[in-house]
C-alpha positions in Angstrom: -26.8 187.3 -38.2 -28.1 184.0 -38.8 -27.1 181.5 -41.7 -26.2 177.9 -43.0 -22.5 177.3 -44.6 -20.9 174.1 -45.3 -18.3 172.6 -43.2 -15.7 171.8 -46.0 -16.7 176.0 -47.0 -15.4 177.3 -43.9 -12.9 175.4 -42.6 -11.1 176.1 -45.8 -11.7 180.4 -45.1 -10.8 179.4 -41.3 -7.3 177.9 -42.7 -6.6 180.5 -44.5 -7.0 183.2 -42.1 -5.5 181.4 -39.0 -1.6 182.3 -39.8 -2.2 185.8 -39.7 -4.2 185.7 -36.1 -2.3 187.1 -33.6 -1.1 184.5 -31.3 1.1 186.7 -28.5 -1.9 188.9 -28.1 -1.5 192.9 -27.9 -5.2 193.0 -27.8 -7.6 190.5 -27.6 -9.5 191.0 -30.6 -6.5 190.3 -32.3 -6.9 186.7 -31.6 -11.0 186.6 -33.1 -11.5 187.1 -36.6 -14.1 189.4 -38.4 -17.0 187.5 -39.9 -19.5 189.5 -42.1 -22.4 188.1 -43.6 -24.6 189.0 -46.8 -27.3 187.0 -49.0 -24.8 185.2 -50.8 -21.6 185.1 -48.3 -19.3 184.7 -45.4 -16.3 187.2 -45.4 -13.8 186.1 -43.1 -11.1 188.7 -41.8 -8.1 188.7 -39.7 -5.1 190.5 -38.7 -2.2 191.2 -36.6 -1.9 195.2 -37.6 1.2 194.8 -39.7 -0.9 192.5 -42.1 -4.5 191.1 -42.8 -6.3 188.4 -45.0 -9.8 188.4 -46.1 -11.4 185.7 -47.7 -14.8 184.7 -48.8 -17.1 181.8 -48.8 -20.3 180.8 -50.4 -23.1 180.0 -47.8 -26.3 177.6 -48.5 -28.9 179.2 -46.3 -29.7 183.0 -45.6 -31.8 184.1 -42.8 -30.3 187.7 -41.9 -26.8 189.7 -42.2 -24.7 191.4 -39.9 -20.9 190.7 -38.5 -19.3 189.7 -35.4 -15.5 188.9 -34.6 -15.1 185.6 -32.2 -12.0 183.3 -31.0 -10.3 181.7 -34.7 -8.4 178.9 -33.0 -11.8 178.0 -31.1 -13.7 178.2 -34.2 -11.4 176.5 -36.7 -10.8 173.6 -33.5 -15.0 173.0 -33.5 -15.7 173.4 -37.5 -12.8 171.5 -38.3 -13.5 168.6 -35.6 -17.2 168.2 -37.3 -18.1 165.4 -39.4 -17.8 165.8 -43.1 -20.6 167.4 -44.8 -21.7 168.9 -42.0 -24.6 171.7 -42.6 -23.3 174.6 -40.0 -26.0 177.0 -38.9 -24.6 180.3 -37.4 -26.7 183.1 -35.5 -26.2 185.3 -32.9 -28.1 185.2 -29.4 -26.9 188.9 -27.6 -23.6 188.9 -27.7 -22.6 185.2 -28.1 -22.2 183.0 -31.2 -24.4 180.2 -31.4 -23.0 177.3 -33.7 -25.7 175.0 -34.2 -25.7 171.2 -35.9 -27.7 168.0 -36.3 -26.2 166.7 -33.4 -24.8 169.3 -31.3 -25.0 172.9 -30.1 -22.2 175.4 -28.8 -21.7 178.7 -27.7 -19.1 181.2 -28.4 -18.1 184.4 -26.8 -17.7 187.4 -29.2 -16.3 190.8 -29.4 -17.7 194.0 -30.9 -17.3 194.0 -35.0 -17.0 198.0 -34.5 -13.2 197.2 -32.5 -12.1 195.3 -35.1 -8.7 197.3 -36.5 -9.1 198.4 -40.0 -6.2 198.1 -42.4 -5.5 201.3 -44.0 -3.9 200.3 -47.3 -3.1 203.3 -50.0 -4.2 204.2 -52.7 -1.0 204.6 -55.2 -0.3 201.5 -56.0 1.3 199.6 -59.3 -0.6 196.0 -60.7 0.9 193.4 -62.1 0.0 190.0 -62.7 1.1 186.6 -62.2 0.9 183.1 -62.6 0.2 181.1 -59.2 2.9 178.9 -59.9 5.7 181.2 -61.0 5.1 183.1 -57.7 5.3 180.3 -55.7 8.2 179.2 -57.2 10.1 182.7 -56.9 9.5 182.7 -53.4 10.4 179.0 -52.8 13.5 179.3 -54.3 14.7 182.3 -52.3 12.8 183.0 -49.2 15.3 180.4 -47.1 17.8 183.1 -47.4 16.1 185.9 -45.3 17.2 186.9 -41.9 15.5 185.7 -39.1 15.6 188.5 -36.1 18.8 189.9 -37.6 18.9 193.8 -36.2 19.0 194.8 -39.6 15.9 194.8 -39.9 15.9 195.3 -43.7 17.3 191.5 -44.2 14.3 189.9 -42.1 12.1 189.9 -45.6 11.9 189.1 -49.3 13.0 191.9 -51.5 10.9 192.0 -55.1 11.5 194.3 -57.4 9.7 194.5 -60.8 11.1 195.9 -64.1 9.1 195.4 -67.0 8.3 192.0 -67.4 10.1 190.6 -64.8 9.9 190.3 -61.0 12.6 189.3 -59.2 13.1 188.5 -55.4 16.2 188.4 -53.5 16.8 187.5 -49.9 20.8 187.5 -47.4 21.2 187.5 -44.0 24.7 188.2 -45.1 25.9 184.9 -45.2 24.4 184.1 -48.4 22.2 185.2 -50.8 19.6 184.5 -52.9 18.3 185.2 -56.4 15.5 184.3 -58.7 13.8 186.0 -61.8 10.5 185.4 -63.2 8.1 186.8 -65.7 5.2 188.9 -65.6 1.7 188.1 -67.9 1.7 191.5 -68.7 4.5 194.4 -69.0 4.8 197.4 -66.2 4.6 200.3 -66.8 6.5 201.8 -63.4 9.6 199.9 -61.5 8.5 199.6 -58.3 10.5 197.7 -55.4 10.3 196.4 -51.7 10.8 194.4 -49.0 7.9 191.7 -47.7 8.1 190.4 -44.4 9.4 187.1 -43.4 5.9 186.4 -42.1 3.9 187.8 -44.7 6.1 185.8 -47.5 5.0 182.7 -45.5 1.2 183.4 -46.1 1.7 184.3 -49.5 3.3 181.0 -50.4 0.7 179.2 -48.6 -1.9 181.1 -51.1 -0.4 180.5 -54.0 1.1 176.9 -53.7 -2.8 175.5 -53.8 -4.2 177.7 -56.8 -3.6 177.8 -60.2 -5.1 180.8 -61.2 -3.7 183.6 -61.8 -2.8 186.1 -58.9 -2.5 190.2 -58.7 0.1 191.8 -56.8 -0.3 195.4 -56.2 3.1 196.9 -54.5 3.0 200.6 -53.2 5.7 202.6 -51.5 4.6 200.9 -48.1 2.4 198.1 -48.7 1.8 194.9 -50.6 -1.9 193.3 -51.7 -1.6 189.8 -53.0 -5.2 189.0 -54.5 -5.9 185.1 -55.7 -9.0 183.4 -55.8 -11.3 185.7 -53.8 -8.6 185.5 -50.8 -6.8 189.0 -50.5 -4.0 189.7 -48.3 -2.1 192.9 -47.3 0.9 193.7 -45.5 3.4 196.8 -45.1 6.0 196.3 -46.2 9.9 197.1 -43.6 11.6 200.3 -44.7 14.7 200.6 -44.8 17.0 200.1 -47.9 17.8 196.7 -49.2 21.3 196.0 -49.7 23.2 196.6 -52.9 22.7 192.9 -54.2 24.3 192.9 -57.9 27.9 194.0 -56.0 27.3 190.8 -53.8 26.9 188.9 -57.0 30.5 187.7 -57.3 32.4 187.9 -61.2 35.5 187.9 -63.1 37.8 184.6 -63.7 36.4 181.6 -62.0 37.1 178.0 -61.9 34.1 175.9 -62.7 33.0 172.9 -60.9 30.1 170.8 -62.7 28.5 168.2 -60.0 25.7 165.2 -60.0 23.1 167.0 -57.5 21.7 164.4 -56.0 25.3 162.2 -55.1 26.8 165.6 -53.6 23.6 166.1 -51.8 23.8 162.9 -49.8 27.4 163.4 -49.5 27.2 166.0 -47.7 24.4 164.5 -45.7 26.3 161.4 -44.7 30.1 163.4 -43.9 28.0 166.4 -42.1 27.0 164.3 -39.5 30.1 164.5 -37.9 30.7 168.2 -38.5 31.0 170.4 -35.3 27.2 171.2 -34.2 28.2 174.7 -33.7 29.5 175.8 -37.1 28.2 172.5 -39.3 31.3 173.2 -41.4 32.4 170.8 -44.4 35.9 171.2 -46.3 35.6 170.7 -49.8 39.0 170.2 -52.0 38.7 169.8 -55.6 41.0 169.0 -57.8 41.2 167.7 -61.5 38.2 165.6 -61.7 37.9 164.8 -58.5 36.5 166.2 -55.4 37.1 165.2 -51.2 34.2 166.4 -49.0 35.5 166.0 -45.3 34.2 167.5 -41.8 35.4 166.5 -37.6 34.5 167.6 -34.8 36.2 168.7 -31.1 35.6 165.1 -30.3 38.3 164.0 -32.5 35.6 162.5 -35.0 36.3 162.7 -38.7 34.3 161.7 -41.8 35.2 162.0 -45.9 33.9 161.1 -49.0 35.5 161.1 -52.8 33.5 161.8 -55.6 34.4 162.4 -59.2 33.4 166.1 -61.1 34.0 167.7 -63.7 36.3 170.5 -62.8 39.5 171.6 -65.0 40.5 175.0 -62.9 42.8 175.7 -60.0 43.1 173.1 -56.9 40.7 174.4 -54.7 40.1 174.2 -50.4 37.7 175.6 -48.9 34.8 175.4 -46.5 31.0 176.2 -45.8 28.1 175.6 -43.6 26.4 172.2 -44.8 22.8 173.8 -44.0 23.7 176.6 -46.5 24.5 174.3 -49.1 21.6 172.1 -48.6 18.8 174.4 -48.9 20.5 175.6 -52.4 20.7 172.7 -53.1 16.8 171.8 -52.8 15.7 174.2 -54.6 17.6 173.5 -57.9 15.6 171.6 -60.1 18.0 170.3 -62.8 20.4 166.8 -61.9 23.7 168.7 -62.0 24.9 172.0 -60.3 27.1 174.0 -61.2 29.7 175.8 -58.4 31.9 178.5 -59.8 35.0 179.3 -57.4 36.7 182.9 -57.0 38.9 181.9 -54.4 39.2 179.8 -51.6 38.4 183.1 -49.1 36.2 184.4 -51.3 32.2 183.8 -52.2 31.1 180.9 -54.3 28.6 181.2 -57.1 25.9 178.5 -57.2 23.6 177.9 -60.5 21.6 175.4 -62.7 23.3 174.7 -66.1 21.9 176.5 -68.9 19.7 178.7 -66.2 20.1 182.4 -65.7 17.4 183.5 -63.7 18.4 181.7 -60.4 22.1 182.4 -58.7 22.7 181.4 -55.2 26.2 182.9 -53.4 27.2 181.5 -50.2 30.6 183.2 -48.4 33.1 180.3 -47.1 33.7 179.4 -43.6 37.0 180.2 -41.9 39.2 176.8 -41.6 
């Protein structure tokens, strides 16, 4: 092996592939990643055997191929910390990788390319296709929902399920939920479903929030391949079976509460800070036109805040986690929300007027 690349060329392949190294290492080759080199390229691998990523970059000078695996973080540290511009030259002396520049010289330690784990990913799989930016924003708007560590397992992930032309992800840890709909390019023929890993969903955003190409996603019983730009990634997918979602979804009579996004927002910034740090609770009463947003805490402090609304249904009490609330909240786009009420013990409905394909619940705290 022994070539010339770019610095700007790898560093961006290095980026990519550095949030799926393994950092709490099983085995240590987990922490290197897999670099392969032809006439025309540098193939950069990694994985941490429930996922993988594999990207490519052109090189400037050929001398010979072959691969190697060595350290990412090392590698990324020392390419990224060149000067810009930089023309890298590669090669390998016995079993180390020599990383040659104008102005310096460095040696890394390396670890057989024939230990490096392959990904076994199957063959049965469905395509679709999609824009960059509709994927990206599917996933932004529900992905703060999943679980994080819950035992069931099944909630730690994004659940997508396709259906025609239209994809749509959910996530709950069961405290609220979730739920956006977006459009294919092209029609499926099969309605396929499953649940992508917390971690996983994290790379995949990162991939598709800096392209705008197109991207295919290719879901299988156990496994998802996201391909954009050259970069393809892979992950299985959690078994288990995703909650019933559309019974979560609550319906029926409701009272309807029509608010100025950005003035409830900081509302419930400002009163929030003196909400309990244990349950970040916030009692909202509505009536008429008007709404009171108040929070204490076992200190004895107490904050409120009036705001008018545009609300004609039931008087209305009842509480909810402020964090809850806030995410939804940034992920809404247009300058009013709209909060339909069941009940005060029962879920709240959260959309964007005039939008169907995003609904948000969130179940009420216990005053």
């Amino acid at each position: 092996m022994d070539f010339y690349i770019s610095k700007e060329e790898v560093v961006k392949s290095l980026n990519l592939t550095l949030g799926v190294v393994e950092k709490r290492q099983t085995l240590p080759i987990l922490s290197n990643v897999l670099l392969e080199v032809d006439e025309s390229s540098l193939k950069l691998t990694a994985t941490d055997l429930e996922s993988e990523i594999s990207t490519t970059s052109t090189i400037s000078s050929f001398k010979s191929g072959g691969k190697t695996t060595a350290p990412a973080k090392k590698l990324n540290d020392l390419c990224r910390l060149l000067p810009d511009l930089t023309e890298i030259h590669f090669f390998m002396d016995g079993d180390n990788l020599k990383i040659e520049t104008e102005s310096g010289k460095y040696n890394l330690s390396t670890l057989p390319s024939e230990d490096f784990p392959v990904f076994e990913s199957e063959e049965s799989q469905s395509q679709i296709n999609i824009s960059s930016k509709n994927l990206g924003s599917l996933i932004s708007k529900t992905s703060f929902a999943m679980g994080n560590q819950d035992w069931r397992h099944y909630l730690n992930g994004l659940f997508l399920t396709i259906d025609d032309k239209t994809i749509t992800s959910v996530a709950t840890d069961a405290h609220r939920l979730a739920l956006a709909d977006s459009v294919l390019n092209e029609a499926s023929s099969d309605s396929i479903n499953g649940i992508v890993p917390r971690k996983s969903i994290n790379e995949i955003l990162k991939l598709v929030n800096d392209e705008s190409e197109n991207v295919v996603i290719k879901l299988s019983p156990s496994s998802i391949t996201v391909d954009v730009s050259g970069t393809k990634f892979i992950s299985k997918l959690i078994e288990g079976k995703f909650p019933d979602y559309e019974q979560v979804i609550p319906s029926g009579e409701s009272s309807l509460l029509v608010l100025e996004k950005k003035i409830f927002s900081e509302s419930l910034s400002r009163v929030s800070v003196l909400s309990s740090e244990k349950y970040k609770g916030v009692r909202i009463v509505v009536k008429n036109d008007s709404i009171n947003i108040s929070a204490n805490n076992p200190e004895k402090e107490q904050g409120e805040e009036n705001m008018s609304c545009e609300y004609g249904g039931e008087d209305i009490d009842i509480a909810f986690n402020v964090n809850y609330l806030q995410e939804i909240l940034s992920t809404i786009d247009s300058e009013k929300v709209e909060i339909n009420f069941f009940g005060a013990d029962k879920s709240c409905l959260i959309t964007e007027p005039n939008n169907d394909k995003i609904k948000y619940v969130v179940m009420p705290l216990l005053i």
